[in-house]
N, C-alpha and C positions, 0 to 999 in steps of 0.2 A: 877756524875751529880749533885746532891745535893750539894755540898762543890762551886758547879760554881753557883750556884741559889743564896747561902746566899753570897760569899762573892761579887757578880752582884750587890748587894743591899747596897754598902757601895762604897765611891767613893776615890781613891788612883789612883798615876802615878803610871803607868807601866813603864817597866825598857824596852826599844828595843834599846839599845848602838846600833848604825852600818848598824840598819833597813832604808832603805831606799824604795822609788816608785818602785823600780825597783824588789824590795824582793817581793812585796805583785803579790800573784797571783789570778786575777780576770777571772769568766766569764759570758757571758753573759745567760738569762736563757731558750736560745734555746743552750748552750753547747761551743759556740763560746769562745777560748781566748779574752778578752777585751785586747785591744790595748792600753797601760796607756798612751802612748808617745799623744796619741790625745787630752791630759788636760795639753801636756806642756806650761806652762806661765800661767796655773790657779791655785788656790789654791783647793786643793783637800780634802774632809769632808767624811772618808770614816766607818761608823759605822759599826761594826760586831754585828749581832744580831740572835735571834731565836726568834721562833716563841710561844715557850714554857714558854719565859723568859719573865715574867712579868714587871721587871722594863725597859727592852725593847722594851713592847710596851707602856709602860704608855712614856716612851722618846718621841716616834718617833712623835705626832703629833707636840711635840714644837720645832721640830728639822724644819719638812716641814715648819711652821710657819717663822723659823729663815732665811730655804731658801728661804719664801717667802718676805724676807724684804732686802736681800742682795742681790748686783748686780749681775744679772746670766753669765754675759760674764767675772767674775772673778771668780768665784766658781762653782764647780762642787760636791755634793753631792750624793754619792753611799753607800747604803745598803746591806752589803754583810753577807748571810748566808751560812754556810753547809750542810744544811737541803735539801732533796728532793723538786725537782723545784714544783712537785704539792702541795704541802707542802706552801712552799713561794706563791703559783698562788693564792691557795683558801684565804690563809690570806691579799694578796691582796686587791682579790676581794671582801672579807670582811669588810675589814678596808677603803676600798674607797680612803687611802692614793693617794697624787700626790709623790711617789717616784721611786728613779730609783733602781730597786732593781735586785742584783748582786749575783753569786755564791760565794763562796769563797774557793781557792782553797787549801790552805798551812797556813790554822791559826795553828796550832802543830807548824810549824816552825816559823811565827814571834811573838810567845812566848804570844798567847793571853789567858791569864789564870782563864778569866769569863767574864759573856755577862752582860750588855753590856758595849764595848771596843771600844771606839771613837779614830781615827788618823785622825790629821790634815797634811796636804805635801803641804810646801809652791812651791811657782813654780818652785825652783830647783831641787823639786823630794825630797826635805830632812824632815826628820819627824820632826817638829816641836813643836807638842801636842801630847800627846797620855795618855789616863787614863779610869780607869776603871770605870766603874757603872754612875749613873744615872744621868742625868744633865736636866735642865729647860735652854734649847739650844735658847731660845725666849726671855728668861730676860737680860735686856739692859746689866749687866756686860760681858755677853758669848755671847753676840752680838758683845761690844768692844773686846773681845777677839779675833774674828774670824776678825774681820774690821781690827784691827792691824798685823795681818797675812795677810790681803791683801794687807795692804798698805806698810810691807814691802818688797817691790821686792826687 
């Protein structure tokens, strides 16, 4: 777990050759499968995080910030942990965040190697972003970033 703390703290692509929407297993945190196919034709912003992991939560308000300046009927932003759902509820209720916060069900299998691990899915379900460690998700370059992912259907 340490070796995931430090290198959480430095920012690098992750490698998921062949990952696609349909790889990633979400759900919701009454235990429900999340239904991906209900964000088809949005772009989808799905951050892996913990609750433990410090430069994911120093992330998460500039991420809420970034969803709050991008059109919401083209982006969908999901926060997805492994961690026990009381776990997730209390930091939550803590953090006062406006997020949609998700379980996550097969990160071991789509090769997530430290938190936190940001994947963008443009509307064809295909991974177009994905990297590891910390981002300032609010500063106009990682705005145009996410904007040109929307705009290219």
């Amino acid at each position: 777990m340490f070796a995931a703390v430090i290198s959480g703290c430095t920012t690098k692509k992750s490698e998921d050759a062949g990952i696609t929407l349909h790889d990633i297993e979400l759900n919701t945190l009454e235990g429900r499968e999340l239904d991906l196919s209900q964000f088809e034709g949005k772009v989808l912003f799905v951050n892996f995080w913990a609750t433990w992991c410090r430069p994911c939560v120093e992330e998460m308000p500039s991420i809420e910030r970034a969803k709050n300046q991008l059109p919401g009927d083209k982006i969908e932003f999901l926060f997805a942990s492994n961690e026990e759902v009381d776990d997730i509820l209390k930091f939550r209720d803590k953090r006062g965040l406006n997020l949609h916060y998700v379980l996550a069900g097969n990160m071991e299998e789509l090769k997530i190697e430290a938190l936190p691990t940001t994947m963008i899915v443009n509307p064809n379900g295909e991974i177009v972003f994905s990297e590891i460690g910390f981002r300032r998700w609010d500063d106009s370059s990682n705005l145009e970033l996410i904007t040109q992912i929307i705009n290219n259907r």
